[in-house]
N, C-alpha and C positions, 0 to 999 in steps of 0.2 A: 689714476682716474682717466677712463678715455673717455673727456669730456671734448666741446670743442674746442677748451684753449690746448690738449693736447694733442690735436688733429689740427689748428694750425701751426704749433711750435713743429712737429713734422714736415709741414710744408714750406715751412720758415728755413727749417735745417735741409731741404733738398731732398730731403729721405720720402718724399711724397710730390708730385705735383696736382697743381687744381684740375688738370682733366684728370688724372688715376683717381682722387679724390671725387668725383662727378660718377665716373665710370661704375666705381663701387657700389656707390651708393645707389647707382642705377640699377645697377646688378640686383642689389638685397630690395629693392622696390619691385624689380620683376619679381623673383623669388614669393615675395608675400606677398603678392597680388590682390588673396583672398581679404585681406583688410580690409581693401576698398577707401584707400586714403589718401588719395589723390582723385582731383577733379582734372588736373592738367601735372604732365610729368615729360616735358621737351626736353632731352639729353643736347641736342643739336643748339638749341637757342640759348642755355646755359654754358656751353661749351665758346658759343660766340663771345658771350659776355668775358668768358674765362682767359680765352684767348686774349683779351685788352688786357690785362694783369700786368706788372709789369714790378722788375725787384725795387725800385724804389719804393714799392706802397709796401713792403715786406713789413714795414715799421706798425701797420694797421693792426689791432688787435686780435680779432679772426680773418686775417688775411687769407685767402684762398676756401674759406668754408662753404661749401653748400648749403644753403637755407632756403627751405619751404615757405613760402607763407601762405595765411589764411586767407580764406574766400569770402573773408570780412573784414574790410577796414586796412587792407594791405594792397594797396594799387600799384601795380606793378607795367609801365608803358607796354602794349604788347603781348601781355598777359591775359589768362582768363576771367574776369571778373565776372560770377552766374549770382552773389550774393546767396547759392542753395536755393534761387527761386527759377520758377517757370516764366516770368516774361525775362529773366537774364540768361535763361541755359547757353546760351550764343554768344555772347556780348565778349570784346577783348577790350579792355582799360586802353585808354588812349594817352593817360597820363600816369606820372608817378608818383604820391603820397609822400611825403614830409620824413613818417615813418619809414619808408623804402629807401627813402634817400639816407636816410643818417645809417640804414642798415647797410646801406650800401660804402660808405663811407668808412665805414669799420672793417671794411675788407671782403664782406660775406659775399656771396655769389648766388641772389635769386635762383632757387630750382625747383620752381612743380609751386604746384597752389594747391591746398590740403582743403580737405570737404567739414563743411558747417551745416547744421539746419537751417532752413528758409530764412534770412534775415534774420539767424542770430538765437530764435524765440526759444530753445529747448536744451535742456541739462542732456538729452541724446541726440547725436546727430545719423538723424535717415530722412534727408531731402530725397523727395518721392524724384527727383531728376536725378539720383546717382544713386540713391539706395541706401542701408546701412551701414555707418562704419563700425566693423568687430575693433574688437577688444584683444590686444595678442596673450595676456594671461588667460582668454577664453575665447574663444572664436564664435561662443551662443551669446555674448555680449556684447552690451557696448562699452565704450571707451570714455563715451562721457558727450559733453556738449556745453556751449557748443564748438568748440576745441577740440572736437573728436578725433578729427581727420590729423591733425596736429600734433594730438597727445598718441593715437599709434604710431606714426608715423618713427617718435621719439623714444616709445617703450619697446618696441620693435627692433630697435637696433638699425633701422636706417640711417638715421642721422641723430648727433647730439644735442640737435636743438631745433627750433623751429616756432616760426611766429604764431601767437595768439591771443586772444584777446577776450575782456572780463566785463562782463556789463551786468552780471546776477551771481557770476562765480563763474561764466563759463573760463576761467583758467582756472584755477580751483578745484572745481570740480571732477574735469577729465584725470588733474593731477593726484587724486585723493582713488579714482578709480584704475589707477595705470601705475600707478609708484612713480610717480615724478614730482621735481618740484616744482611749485605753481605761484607764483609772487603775483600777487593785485595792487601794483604803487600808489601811492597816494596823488591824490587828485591835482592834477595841476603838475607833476614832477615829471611826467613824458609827454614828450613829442605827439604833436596833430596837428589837423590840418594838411591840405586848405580846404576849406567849405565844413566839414563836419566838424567845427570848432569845438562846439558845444557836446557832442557826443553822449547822448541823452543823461542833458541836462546835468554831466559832468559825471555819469553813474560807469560810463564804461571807458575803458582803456586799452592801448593796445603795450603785449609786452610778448613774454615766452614761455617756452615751455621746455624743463632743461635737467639736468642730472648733475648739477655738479653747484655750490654756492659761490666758486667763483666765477661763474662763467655769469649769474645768476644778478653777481654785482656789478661786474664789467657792463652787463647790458644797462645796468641802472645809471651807468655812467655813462654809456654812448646815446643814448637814447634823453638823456636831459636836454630841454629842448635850451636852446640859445638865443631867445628873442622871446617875445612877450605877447603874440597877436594872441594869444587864448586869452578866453574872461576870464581866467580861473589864475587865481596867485598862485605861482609855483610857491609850496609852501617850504618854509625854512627846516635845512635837514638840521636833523638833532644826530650827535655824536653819539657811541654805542656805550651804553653803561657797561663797563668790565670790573671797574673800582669797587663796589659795593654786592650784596648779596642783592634779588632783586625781587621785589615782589610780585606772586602772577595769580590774576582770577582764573579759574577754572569754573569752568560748567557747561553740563551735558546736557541740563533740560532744552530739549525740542522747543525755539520761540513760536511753534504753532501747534506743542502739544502733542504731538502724534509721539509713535512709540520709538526708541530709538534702540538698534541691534547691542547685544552683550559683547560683541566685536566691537564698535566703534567706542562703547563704554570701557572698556578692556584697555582700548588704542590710544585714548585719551588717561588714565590712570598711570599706565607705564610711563609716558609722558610725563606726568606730574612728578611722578618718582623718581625718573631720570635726573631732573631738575632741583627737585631734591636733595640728591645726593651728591650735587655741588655744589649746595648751602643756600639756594635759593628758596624762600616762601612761597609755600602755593595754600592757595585760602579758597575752599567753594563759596558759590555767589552764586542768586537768584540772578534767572537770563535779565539783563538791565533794562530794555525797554521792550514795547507793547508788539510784537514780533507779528499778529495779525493786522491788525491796525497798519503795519509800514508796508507789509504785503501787498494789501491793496491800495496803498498808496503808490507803489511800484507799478503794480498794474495800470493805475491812472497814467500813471508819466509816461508808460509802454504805449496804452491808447494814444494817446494825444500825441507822441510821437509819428507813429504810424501813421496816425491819419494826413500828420502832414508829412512822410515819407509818399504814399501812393496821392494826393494831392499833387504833389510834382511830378512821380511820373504819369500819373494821369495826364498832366497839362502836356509833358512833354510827347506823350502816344497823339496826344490830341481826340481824344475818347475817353468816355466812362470805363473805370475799369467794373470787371463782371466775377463773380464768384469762382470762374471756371478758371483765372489767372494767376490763383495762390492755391495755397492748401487750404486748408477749411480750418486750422487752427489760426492764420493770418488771417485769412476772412473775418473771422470773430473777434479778434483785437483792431481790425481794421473799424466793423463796423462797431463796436465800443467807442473809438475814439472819434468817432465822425458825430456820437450824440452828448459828449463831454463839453462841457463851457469850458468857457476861461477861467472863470471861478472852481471850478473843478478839478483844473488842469494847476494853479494857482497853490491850491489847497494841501497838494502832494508835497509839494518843500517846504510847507510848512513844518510839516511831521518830518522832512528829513531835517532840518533844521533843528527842532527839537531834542531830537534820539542822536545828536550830532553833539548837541552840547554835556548829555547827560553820558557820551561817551568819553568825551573831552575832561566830565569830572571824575570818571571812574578810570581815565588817566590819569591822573592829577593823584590817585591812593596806590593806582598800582600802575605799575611799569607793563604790564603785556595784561591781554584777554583770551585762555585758552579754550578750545570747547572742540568738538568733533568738525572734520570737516564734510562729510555726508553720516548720515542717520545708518547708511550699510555700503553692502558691495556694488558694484557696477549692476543693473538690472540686466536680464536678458533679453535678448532683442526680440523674444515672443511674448514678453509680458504686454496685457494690454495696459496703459495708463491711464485710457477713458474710457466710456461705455457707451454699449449702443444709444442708450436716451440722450448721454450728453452730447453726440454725434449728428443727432438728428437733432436736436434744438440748435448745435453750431451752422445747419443747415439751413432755418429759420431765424437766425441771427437779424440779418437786415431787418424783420419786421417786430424787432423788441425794443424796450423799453432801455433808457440808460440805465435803471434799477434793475430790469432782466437781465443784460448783460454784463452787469458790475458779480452778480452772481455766475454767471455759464461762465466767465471769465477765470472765475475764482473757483470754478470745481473743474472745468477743465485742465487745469494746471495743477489741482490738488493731488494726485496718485504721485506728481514728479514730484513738485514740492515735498514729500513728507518724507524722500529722498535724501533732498537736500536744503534743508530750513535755515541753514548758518550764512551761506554768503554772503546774499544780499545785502546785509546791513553795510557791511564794508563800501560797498558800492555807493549808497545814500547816504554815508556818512562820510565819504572818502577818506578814510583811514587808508592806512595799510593793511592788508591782511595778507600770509603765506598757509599753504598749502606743502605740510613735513611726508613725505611717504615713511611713515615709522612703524607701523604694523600689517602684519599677513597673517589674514583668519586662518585658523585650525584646520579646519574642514575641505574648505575651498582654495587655501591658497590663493587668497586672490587679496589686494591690496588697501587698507583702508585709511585715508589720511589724517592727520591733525591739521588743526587750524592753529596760528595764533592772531590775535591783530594788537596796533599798538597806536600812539598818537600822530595825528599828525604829520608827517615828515619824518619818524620814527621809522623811516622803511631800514636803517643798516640796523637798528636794534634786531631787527626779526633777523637780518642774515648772519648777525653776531650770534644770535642763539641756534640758529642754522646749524652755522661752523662747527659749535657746539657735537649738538647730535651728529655731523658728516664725521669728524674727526675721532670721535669716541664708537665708530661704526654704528650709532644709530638708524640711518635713513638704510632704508630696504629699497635700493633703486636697482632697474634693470640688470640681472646677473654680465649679461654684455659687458657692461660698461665698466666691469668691476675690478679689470686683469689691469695691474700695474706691470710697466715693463724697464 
């Protein structure tokens, strides 16, 4: 597997060094240009870095590897920080992130910042400042979001790995749409900070995006953070059930109802079977909680977010911000959450708390929760997802009601969501959940993932049954990546 523990053992053995390693990977970036997955990609300032290396750190996990990170939540001193929005298109981080640090630590070698949607808000990434990022299985699609720029980056064969980060599914998602694997750790079990402690409201996380499930574990290892400033209890890992047969819910019903492809249903099945056929139980189950209901819950915790995201940079411009400074799908979650209470805002974890515990008891009967990880394929990047009326009322936003907008909120986002309906919950209930690339439609060829999620701290259960599918050749990851030598 040329993953990146075997592109550092290379470098480790002398047979590569971290500039030829830089160089390449420069290379295959120029080459696939047309991606568009990169916001910044500096050979020279990488090479700087590379140049301090030095053989006593050889002992570091991915010592010498080159890594991308995302253009959210990956602050890198020096680096580009645009967040995918229009009052950051410019901005370089002056500091470097918690997360950077321990990446740094493990030996990797910051290279290039990979392209997101505006602040994060979309399962596709086309921030109107850099455009959209393709899909390398299609080049008329996307790759996902908002881990876009990430997950080609990774499918593409530039590098084996690369930072990104999950706050609805965007790891997940891109991964279910790219054939990679996508881990959502459980809440509390990685590194953050400083300042975005709380990381809405514990829903997102930062982690990777990768091809191989040891590479997938080793990061679950580097990245556990080592001190305690988060409000969030790093929760206690649980060991991997290998001993026993194990039981797994299954289900494909859509928690918001909408239709889900004969591919993803197809992708989810074989899955069951697989598992199956190594003595494990799999039992269909009604979706366990109210899948609309936590939706817009989601969105509340998004508004109120937001609002006090542009409340600071507002104070910090020293000026109103004006409609003309985001996108117009920001604009409207922006001004959502400028007429939400506290009480409103309040309300939202409640219901995550709720569908938290009801998940906790449907742990408690079964060992995993499988289900589709998208509804179908990657969309194309001509698809519209809203419409003209819903366009023009996001344009009239400021002068609505919190009931108008709790609605324009909730149909703007509707075409994506029916996409992808399964993530989220993970996020609001901080479980685990992975992202298997285990099926390739008929027709399209094109990649469709499974989900599973498990309890609590259960994040090595899911790379236990991982190992599973890598070893028995189930996971359909990038042909690249596939040549043993």
């Amino acid at each position: 597997m040329k993953d990146a523990t075997y592109l550092s053992n290379l470098i480790k053995n002398d047979e590569l060094s971290p500039i030829e390693a830089l160089e390449e990977m420069k290379k295959r970036a120029d080459e696939l240009n047309v991606l568009n997955a990169f916001v910044e990609l500096d050979l020279n300032k990488a090479k700087e870095y590379a140049m301090k290396l030095d053989d006593t750190k050889k002992c570091q996990p991915f010592f010498g590897v080159p890594f991308p990170l995302k253009d959210l939540g990956q602050t890198k001193s020096g680096f580009k920080e645009t967040l995918g929005s229009k009052l950051f298109k410019d901005n370089i981080a002056t500091h470097s992130n918690n997360y950077v640090k321990y990446i740094e630590e493990a030996g990797f070698i910051p290279f290039g910042v990979t392209t997101a949607p505006e602040y994060g808000f979309k399962n596709v990434t086309d921030a109107k400042i850099n455009g959209p990022t393709k899909n390398p299985y299609d080049l008329n699609r996307f790759s996902g979001g908002s881990s876009g720029g990430a997950a080609s980056v990774v499918a593409s064969g530039i590098t084996p790995i690369a930072g990104a980060s999950d706050g609805g599914g965007s790891i997940r998602i891109p991964a279910s749409f790219s054939g990679l694997i996508g881990l959502k750790p459980s809440r509390g079990s990685i590194v953050n900070g400083p300042g975005n402690y709380r990381d809405w409201q514990g829903a997102a996380v930062n982690f990777v995006l990768s091809v191989s499930i040891r590479d997938t574990q080793k990061m679950l290892n580097i990245l556990k953070p080592t001190y305690q400033f988060s409000p969030f209890n790093q929760p206690k890992a649980m060991l991997p059930v290998v001993n026993r047969p194990l039981k797994i819910a299954v289900c494909t019903t859509s928690p918001i109802g909408n239709k889900v492809s004969e591919e993803a249903l197809l992708a989810v099945k074989n899955a069951a079977h697989f598992l199956e056929s190594l003595g494990h139980c799999v039992e269909e189950v009604p979706y366990p909680v109210d899948g609309a209901s936590l939706i817009r819950s989601y969105y509340q915790m998004n508004g109120g977010e937001t609002a006090n995201m542009m409340n600071g940079i507002s104070a910090n411009l020293n000026r109103e911000l004006v409609i003309d400074d985001m996108e117009l799908m920001t604009w409207t979650i922006y001004q959502y959450g400028k007429k939400l209470s506290a009480a409103d805002y309040a309300a939202s974890f409640h219901l995550w708390d709720e569908a938290t515990v009801v998940m906790e008891q449907l742990f408690q009967q079964y060992d995993l929760f499988l289900s589709p990880t998208a509804t179908t394929i990657a969309p194309t990047i001509s698809e519209d997802l809203q419409s003209d009326d819903i366009r023009n009322r996001m344009e009239e936003s400021e002068n609505q009601t919190k009931e108008e907008l709790a609605e324009l909120v909730y149909e703007m986002f509707e075409k994506s969501l029916w996409l992808t309906p399964y993530t989220q919950l993970a996020n609001l209930t901080g479980q685990p959940a992975i992202s298997l690339p285990t099926h390739v439609t008929k027709n399209e060829q094109l990649p469709i993932g499974i989900q599973l999620m498990a309890s609590k701290g259960n994040d090595r259960l899911l790379l236990e049954v991982g190992t599973w599918f890598e070893e028995l050749h189930q996971l359909l990851i990038p042909t690249v990546y596939k040549n043993f030598n």
